[in-house]
C-alpha positions in Angstrom: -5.6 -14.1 21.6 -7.9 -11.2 20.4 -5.8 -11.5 17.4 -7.3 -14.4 16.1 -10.7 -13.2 16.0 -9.6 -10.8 13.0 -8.2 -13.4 10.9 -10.1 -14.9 8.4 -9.9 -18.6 8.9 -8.3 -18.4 12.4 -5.2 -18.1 11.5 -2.2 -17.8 14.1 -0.8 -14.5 15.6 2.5 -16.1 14.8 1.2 -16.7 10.8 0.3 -12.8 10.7 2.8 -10.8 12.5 5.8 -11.3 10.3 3.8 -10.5 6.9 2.7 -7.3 8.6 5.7 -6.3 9.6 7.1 -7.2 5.9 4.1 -5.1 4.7 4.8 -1.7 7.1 8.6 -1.9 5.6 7.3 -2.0 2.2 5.3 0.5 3.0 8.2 2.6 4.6 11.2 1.9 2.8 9.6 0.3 -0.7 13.6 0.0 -1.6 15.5 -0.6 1.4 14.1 -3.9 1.9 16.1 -5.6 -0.9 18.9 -3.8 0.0 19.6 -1.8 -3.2 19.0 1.5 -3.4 17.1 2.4 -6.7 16.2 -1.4 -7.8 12.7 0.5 -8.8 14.4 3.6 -10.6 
């Protein structure tokens, strides 16, 4: 698991993957992700 070697305190690929994917659709769709358009506005 090359993975691994990238986390600080060897953390799982399993730990990682679902924050980065809740990061890239914060990134994306800031909004969309609570599932009401203009919470921010």
């Amino acid at each position: 698991e090359l993975t691994v070697a990238f986390i600080p305190g060897g953390s799982s690929a399993e730990d990682i993957v679902p924050f980065a994917f809740m990061l890239l659709i914060l990134l994306v769709r800031p909004r969309g992700l609570f599932g009401a358009e203009g919470l921010f506005d």
